[in-house]
C-alpha positions in Angstrom: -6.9 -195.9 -36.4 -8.7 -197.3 -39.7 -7.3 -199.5 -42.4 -6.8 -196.4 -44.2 -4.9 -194.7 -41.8 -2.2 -197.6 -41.6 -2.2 -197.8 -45.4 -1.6 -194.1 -45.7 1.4 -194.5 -43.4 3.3 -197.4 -44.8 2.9 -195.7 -48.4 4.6 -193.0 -46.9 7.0 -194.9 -45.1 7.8 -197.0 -48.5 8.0 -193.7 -50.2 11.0 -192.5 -47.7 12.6 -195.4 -48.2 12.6 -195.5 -52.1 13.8 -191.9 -51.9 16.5 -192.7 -49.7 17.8 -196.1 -51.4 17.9 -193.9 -54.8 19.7 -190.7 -53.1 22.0 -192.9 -52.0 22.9 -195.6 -55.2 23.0 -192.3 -57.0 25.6 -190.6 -54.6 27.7 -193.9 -54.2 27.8 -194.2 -58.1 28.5 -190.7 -58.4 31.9 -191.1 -56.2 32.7 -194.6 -57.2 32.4 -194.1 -61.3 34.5 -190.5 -61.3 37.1 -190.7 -63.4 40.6 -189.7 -62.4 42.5 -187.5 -65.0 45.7 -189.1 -65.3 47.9 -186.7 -66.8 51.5 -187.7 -68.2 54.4 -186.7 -70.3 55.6 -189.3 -72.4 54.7 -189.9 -75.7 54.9 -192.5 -78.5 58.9 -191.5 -79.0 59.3 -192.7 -75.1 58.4 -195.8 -77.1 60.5 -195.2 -80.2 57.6 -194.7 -82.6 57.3 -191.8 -84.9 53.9 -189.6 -84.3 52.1 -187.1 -85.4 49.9 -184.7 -82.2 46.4 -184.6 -83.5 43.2 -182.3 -81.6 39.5 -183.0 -83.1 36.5 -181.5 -81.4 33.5 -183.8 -80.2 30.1 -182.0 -79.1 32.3 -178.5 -78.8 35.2 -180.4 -76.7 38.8 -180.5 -77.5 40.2 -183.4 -77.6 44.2 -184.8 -78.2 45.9 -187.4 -79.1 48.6 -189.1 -81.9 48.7 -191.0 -85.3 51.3 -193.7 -85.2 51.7 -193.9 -89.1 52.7 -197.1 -90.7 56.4 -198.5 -90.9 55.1 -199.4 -94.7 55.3 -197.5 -98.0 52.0 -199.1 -99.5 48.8 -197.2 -99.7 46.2 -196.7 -98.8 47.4 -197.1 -95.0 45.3 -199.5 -92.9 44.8 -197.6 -89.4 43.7 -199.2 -86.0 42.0 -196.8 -83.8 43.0 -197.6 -80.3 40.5 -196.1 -77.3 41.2 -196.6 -73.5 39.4 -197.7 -70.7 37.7 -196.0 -67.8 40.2 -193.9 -65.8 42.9 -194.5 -68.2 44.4 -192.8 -70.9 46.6 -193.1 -74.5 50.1 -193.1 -72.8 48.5 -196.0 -71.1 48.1 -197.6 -74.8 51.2 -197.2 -76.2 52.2 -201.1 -75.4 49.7 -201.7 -77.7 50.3 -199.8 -80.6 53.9 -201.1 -80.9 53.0 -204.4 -82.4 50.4 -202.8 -84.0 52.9 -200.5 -86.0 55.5 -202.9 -86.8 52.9 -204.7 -88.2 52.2 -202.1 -90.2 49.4 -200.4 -89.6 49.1 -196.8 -88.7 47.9 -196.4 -85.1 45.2 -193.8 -84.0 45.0 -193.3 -80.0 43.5 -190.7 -77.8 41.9 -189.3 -74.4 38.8 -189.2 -74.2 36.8 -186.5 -72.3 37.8 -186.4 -68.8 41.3 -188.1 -69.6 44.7 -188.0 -70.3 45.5 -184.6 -72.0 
């Protein structure tokens, strides 16, 4: 067999492997970066803060969450928006927005797509 011959078949060799090795990163960071929808029933009162359920759409999808409005009477109300993490959700939050509020601030969390509610 010629030079050729041999160059021809570890460029096709290479070319498996390259296939392969991306097939599989892809399929490992497809099952490894799913999110899990954690779904739950408390709410901000679980916590003893007042709250108002709030839906918005982004890009044609509902999406839920709650304003925490300030303990204070001034205006115009200074409001903290609080987003989650990767497989969590805005139950998961809530520890936060209680220093937050008594602080007075209003408090803005939510699920994101693919979480929570």
């Amino acid at each position: 067999m010629s030079f050729t011959g041999y160059l021809t078949i570890a460029i096709f060799a290479l070319g498996i492997i390259a296939v392969f090795t991306v097939g599989l990163s892809w399929l490992i960071a497809r099952l490894a970066c799913k999110t899990e929808r954690r779904l739950s029933t408390k709410t901000p009162a679980n916590h003893g803060l007042p709250f108002e359920s709030v839906t918005f759409t982004s890009h044609g999808v509902l999406l839920k969450g709650w304003f925490i409005p300030p303990n204070s009477t001034s205006t115009p109300w200074p409001t903290v928006i609080v987003a989650h993490g990767w497989s969590r959700n805005a139950v998961r939050m809530l520890s936060i927005a209680r220093p937050l509020h008594e602080a007075g601030f209003g408090v803005f969390l939510y699920d994101a797509r693919g979480h929570g509610a």
